[in-house]
Gaussian input, Z-matrix of N, CA and C with variables (Angstrom, degrees):
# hf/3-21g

backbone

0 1
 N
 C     1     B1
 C     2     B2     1     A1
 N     3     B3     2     A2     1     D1
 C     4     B4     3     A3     2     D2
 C     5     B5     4     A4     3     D3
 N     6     B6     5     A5     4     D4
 C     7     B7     6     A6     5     D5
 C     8     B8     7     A7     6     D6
 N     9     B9     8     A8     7     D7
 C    10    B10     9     A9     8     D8
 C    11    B11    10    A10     9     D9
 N    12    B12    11    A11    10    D10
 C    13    B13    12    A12    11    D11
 C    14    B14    13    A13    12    D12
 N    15    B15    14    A14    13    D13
 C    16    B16    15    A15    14    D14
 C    17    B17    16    A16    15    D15
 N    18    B18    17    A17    16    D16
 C    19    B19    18    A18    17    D17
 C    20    B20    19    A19    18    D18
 N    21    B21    20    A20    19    D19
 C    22    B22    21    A21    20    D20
 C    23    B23    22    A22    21    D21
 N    24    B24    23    A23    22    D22
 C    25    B25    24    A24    23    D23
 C    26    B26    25    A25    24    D24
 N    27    B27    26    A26    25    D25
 C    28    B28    27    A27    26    D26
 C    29    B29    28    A28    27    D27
 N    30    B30    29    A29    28    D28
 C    31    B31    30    A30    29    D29
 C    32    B32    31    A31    30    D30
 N    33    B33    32    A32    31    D31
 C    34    B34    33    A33    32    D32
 C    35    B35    34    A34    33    D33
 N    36    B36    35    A35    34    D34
 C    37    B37    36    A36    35    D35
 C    38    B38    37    A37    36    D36
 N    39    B39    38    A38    37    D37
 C    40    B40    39    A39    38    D38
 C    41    B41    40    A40    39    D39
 N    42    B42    41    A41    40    D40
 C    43    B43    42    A42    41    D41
 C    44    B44    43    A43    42    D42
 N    45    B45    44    A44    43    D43
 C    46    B46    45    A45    44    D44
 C    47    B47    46    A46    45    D45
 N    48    B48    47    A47    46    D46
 C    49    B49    48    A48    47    D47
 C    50    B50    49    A49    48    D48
 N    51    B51    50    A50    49    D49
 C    52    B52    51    A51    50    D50
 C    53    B53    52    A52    51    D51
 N    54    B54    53    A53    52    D52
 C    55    B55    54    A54    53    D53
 C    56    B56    55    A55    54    D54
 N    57    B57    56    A56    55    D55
 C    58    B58    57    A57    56    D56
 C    59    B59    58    A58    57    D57
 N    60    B60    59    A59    58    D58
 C    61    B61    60    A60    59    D59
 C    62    B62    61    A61    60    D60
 N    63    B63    62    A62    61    D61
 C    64    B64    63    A63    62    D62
 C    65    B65    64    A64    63    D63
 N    66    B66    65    A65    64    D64
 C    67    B67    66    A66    65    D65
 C    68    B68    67    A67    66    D66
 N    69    B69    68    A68    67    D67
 C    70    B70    69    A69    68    D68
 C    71    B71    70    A70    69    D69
 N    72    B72    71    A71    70    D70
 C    73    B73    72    A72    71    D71
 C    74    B74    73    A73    72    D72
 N    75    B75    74    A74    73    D73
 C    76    B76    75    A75    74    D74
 C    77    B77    76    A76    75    D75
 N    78    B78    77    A77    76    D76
 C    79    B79    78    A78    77    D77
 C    80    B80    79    A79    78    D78
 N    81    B81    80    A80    79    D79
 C    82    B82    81    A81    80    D80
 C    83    B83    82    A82    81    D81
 N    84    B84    83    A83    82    D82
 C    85    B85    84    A84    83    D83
 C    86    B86    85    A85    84    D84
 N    87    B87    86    A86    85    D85
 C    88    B88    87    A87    86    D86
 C    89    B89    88    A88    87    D87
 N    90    B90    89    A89    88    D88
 C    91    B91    90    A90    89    D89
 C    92    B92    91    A91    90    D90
 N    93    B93    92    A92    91    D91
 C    94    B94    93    A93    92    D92
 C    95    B95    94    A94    93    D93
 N    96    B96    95    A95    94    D94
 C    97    B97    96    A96    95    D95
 C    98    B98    97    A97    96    D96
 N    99    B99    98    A98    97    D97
 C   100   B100    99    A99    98    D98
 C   101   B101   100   A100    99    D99
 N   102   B102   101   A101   100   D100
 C   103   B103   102   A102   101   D101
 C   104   B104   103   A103   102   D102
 N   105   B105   104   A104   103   D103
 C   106   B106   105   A105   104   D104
 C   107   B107   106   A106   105   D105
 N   108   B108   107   A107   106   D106
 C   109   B109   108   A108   107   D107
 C   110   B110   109   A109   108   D108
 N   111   B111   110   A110   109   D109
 C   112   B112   111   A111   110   D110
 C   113   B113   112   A112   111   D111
 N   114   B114   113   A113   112   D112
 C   115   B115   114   A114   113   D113
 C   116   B116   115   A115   114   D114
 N   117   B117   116   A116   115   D115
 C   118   B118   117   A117   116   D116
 C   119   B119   118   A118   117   D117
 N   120   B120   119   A119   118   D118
 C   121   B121   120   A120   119   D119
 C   122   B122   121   A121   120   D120
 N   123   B123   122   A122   121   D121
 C   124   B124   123   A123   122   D122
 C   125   B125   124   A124   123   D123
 N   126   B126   125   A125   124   D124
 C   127   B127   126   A126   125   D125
 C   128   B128   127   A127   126   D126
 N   129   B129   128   A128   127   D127
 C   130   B130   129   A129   128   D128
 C   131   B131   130   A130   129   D129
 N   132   B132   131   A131   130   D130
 C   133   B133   132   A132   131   D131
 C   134   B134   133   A133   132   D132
 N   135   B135   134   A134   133   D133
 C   136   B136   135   A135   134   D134
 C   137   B137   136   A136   135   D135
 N   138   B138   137   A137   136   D136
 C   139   B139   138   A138   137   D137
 C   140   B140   139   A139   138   D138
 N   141   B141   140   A140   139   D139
 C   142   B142   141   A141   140   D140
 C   143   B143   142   A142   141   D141
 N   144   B144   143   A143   142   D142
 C   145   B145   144   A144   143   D143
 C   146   B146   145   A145   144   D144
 N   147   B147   146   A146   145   D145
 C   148   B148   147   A147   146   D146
 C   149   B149   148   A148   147   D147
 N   150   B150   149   A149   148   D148
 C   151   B151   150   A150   149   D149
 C   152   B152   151   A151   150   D150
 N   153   B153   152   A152   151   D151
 C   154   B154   153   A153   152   D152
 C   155   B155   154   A154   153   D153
 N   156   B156   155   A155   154   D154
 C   157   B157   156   A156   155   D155
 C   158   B158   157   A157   156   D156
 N   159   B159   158   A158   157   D157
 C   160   B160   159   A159   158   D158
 C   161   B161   160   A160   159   D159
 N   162   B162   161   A161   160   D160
 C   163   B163   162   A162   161   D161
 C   164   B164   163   A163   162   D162
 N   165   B165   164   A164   163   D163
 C   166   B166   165   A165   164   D164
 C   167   B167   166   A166   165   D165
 N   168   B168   167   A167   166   D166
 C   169   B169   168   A168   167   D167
 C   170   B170   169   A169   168   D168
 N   171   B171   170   A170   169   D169
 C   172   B172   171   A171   170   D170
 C   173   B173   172   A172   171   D171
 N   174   B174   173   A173   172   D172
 C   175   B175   174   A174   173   D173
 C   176   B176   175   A175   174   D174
 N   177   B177   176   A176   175   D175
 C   178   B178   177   A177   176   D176
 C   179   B179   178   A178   177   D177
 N   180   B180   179   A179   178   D178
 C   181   B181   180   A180   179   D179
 C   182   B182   181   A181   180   D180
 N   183   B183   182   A182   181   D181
 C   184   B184   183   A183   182   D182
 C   185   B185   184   A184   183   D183
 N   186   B186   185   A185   184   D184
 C   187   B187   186   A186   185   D185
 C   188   B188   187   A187   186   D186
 N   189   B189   188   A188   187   D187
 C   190   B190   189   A189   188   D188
 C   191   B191   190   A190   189   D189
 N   192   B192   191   A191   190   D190
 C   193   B193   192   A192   191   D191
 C   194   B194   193   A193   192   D192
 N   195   B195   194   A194   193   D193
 C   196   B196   195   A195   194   D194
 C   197   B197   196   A196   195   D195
 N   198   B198   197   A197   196   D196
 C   199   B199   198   A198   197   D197
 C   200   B200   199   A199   198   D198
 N   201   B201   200   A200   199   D199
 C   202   B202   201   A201   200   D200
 C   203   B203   202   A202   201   D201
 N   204   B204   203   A203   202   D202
 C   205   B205   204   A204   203   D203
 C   206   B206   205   A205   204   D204
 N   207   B207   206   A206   205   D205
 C   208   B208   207   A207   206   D206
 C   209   B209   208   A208   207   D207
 N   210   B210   209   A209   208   D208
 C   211   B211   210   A210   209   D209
 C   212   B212   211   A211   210   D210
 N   213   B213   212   A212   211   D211
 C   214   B214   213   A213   212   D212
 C   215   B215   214   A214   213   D213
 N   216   B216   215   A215   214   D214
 C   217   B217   216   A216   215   D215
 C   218   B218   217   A217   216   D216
 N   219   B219   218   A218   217   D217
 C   220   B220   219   A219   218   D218
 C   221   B221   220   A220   219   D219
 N   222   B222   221   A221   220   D220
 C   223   B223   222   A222   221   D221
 C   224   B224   223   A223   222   D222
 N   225   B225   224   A224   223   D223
 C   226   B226   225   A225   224   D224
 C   227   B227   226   A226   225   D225
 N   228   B228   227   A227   226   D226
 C   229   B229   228   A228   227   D227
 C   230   B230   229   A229   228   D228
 N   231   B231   230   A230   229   D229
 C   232   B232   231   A231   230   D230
 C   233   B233   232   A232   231   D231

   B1=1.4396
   B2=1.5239
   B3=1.7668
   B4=1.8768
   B5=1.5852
   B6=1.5596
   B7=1.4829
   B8=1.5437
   B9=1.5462
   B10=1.3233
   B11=1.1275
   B12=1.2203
   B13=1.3709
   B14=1.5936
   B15=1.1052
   B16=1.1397
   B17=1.3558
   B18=1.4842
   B19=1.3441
   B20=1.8252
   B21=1.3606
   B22=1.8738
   B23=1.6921
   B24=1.1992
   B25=1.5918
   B26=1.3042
   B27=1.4655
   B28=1.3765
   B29=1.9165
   B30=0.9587
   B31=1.6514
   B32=1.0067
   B33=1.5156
   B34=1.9251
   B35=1.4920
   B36=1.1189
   B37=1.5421
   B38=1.1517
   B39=1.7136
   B40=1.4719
   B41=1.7540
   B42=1.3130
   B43=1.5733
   B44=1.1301
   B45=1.4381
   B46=1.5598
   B47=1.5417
   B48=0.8012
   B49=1.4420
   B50=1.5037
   B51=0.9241
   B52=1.7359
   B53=1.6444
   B54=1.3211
   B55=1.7577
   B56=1.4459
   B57=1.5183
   B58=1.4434
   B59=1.7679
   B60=1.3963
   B61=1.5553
   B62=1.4400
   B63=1.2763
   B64=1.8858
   B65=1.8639
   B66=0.7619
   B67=1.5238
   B68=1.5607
   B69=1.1450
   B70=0.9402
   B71=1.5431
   B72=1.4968
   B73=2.0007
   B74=1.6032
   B75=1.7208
   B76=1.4620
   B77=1.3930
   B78=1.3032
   B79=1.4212
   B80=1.8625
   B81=0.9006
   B82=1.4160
   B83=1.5315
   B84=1.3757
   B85=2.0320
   B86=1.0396
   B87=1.2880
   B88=1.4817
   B89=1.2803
   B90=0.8926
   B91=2.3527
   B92=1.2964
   B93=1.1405
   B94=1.9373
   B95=1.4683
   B96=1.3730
   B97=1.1269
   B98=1.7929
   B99=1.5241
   B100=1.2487
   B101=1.6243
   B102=1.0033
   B103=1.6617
   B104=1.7606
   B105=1.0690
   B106=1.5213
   B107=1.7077
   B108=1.6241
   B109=1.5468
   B110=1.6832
   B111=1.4677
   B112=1.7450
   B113=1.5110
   B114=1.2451
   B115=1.7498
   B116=1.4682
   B117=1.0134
   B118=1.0868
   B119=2.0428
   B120=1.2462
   B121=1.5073
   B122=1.9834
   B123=1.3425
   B124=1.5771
   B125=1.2095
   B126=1.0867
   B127=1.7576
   B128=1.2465
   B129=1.6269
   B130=1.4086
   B131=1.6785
   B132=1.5984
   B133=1.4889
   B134=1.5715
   B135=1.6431
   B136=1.9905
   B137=1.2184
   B138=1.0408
   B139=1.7405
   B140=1.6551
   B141=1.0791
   B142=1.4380
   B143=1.8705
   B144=1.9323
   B145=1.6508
   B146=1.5087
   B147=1.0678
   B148=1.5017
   B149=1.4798
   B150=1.7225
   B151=1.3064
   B152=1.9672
   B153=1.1873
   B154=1.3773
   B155=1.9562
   B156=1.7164
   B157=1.1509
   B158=1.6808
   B159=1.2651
   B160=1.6225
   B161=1.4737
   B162=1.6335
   B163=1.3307
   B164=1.8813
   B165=1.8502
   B166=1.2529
   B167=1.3522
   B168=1.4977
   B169=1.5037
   B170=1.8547
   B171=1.9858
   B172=1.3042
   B173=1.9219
   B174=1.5742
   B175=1.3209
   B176=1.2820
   B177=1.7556
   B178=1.2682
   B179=1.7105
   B180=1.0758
   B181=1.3742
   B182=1.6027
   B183=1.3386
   B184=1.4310
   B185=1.3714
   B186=1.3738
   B187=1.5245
   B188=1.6739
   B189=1.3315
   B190=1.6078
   B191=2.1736
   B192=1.2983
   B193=1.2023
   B194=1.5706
   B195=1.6649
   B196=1.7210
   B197=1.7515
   B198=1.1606
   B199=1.1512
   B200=1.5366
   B201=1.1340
   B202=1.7424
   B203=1.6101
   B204=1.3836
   B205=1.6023
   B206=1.3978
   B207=1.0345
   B208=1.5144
   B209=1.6615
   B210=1.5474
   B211=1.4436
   B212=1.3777
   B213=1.5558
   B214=1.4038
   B215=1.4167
   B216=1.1809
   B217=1.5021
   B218=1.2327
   B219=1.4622
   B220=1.4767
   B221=1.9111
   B222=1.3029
   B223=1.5194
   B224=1.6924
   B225=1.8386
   B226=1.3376
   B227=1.6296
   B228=1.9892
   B229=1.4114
   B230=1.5400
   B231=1.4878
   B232=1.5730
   B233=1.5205
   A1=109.35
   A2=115.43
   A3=105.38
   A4=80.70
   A5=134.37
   A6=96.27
   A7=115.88
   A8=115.24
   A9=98.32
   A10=124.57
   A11=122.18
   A12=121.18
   A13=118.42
   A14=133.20
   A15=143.58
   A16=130.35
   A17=109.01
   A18=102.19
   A19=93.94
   A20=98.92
   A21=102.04
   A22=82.39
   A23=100.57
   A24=115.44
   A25=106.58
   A26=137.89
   A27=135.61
   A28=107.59
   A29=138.81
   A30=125.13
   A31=134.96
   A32=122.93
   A33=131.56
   A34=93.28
   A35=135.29
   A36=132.23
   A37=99.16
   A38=139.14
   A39=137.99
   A40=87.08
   A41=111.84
   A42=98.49
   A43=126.47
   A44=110.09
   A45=109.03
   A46=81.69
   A47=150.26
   A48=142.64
   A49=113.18
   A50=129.28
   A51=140.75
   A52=98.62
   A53=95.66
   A54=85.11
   A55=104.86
   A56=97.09
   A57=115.67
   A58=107.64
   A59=102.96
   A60=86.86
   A61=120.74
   A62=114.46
   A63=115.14
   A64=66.26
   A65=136.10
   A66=124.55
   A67=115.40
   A68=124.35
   A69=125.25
   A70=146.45
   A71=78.06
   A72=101.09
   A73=95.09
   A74=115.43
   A75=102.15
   A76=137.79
   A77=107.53
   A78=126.21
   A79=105.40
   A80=119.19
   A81=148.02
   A82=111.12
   A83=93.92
   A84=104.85
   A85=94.48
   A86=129.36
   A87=98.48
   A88=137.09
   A89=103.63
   A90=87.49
   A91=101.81
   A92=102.22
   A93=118.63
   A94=88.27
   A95=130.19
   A96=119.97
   A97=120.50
   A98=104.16
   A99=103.34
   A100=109.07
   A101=110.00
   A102=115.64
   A103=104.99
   A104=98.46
   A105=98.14
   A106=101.12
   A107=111.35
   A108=112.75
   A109=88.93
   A110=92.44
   A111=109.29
   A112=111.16
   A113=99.85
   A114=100.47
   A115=115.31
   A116=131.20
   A117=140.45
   A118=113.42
   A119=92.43
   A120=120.50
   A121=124.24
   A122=100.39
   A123=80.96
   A124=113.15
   A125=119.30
   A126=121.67
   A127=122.55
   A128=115.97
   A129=143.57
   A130=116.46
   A131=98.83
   A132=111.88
   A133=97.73
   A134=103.02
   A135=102.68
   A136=83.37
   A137=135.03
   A138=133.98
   A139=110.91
   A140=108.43
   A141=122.34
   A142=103.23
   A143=96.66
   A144=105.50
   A145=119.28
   A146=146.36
   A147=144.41
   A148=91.03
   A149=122.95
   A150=144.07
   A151=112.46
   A152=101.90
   A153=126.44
   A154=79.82
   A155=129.48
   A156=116.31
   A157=133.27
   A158=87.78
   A159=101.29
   A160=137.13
   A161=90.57
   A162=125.22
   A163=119.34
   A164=106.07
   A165=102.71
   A166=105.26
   A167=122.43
   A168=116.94
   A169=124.29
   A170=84.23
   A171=74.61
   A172=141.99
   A173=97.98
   A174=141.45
   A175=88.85
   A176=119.50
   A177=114.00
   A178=137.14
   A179=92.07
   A180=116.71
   A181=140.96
   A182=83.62
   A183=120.22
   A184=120.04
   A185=147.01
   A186=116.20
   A187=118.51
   A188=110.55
   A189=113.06
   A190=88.67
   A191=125.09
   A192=151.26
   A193=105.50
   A194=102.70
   A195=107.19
   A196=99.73
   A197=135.63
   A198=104.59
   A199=92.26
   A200=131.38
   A201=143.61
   A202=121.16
   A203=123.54
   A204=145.27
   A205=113.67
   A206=142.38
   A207=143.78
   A208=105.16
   A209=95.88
   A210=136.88
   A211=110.01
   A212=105.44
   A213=112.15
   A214=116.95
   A215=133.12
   A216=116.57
   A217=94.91
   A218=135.08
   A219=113.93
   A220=107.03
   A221=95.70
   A222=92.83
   A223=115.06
   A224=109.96
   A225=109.41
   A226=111.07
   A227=99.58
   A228=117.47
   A229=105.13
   A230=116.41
   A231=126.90
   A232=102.80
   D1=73.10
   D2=-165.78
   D3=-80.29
   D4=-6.44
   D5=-176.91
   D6=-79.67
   D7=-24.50
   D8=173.85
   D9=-64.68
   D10=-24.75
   D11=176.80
   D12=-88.78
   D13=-20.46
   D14=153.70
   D15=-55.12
   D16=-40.81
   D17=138.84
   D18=127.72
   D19=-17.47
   D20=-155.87
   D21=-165.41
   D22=163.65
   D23=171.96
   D24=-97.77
   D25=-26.17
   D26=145.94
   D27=-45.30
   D28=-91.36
   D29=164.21
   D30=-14.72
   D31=-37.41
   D32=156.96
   D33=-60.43
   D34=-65.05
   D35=-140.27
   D36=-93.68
   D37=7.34
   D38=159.76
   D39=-82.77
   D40=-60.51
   D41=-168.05
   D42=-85.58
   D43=34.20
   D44=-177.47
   D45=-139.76
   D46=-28.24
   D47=-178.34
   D48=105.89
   D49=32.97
   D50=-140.75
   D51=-134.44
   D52=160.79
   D53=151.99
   D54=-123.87
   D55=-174.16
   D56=-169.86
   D57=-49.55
   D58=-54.71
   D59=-176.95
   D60=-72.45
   D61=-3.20
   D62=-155.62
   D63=-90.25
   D64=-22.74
   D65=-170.54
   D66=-94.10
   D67=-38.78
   D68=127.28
   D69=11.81
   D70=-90.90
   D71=-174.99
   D72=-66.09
   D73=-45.23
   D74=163.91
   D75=-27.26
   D76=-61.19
   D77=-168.53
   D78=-72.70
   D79=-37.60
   D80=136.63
   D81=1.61
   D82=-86.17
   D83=167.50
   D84=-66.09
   D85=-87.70
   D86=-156.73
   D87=-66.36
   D88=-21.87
   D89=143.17
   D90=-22.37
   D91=-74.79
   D92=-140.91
   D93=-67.07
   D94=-38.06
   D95=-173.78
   D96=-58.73
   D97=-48.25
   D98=-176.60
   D99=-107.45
   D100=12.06
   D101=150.26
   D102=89.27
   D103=-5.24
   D104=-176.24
   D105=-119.58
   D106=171.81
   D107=-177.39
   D108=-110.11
   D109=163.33
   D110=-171.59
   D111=-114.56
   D112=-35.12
   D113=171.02
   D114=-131.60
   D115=135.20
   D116=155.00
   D117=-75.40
   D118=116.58
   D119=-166.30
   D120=-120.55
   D121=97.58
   D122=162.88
   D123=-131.48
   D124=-140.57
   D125=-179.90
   D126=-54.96
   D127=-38.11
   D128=-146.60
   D129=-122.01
   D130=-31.03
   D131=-164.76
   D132=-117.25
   D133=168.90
   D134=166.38
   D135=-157.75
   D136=138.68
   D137=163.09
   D138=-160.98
   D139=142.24
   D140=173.90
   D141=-76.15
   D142=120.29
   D143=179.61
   D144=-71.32
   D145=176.83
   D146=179.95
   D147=-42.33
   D148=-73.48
   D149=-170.26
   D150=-38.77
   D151=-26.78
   D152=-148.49
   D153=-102.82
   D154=-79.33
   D155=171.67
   D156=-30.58
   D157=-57.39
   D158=167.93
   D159=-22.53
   D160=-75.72
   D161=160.93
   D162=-41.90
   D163=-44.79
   D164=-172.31
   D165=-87.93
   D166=-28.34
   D167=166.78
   D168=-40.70
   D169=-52.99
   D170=178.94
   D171=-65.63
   D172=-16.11
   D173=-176.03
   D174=-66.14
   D175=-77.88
   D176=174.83
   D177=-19.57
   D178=-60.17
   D179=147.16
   D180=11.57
   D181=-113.91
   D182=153.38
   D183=-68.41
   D184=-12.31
   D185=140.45
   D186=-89.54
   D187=-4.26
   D188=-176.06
   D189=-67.43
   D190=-38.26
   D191=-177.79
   D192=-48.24
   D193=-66.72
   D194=178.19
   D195=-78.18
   D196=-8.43
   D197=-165.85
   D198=-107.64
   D199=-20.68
   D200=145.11
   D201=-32.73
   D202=-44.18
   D203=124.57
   D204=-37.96
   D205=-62.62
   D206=-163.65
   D207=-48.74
   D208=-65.44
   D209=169.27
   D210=-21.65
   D211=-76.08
   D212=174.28
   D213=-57.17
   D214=-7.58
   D215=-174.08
   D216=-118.04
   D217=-20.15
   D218=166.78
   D219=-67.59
   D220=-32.86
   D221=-172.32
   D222=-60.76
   D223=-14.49
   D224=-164.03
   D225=-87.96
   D226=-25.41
   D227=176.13
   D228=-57.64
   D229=-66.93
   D230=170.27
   D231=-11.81

């Protein structure tokens, strides 16, 4: 989720190589996918919704998880 942390969907799509809407239309489906909205967005504001925190915690998560795995098996090659 670099847009929550990025701050804006213009800031994901500088560091992802994207633009604002290709980032966007992303965030977009997956709404629709998991049925709920993730940020609450208007002209002025950008913020991650209850549904929207949740979601990135759990996200958080789970790659801190694979990359915790990754870790260990480069460490086993070493």
């Amino acid at each position: 989720m670099i847009a929550a942390e990025a701050g804006s969907f213009s800031a994901a799509g500088e560091q992802l190589h994207l633009t604002r809407a290709a980032v966007s239309n992303a965030v977009a489906r997956l709404e629709k996918r998991l049925g709920v909205r993730l940020f609450q967005r208007t002209t002025r504001s950008f913020a991650l919704t209850e549904d929207g925190q949740l979601f990135y915690e759990h996200c958080s998560r789970a790659l801190a998880e694979i990359d915790s795995v990754v870790a260990s098996f480069a460490s086993r090659r070493d």
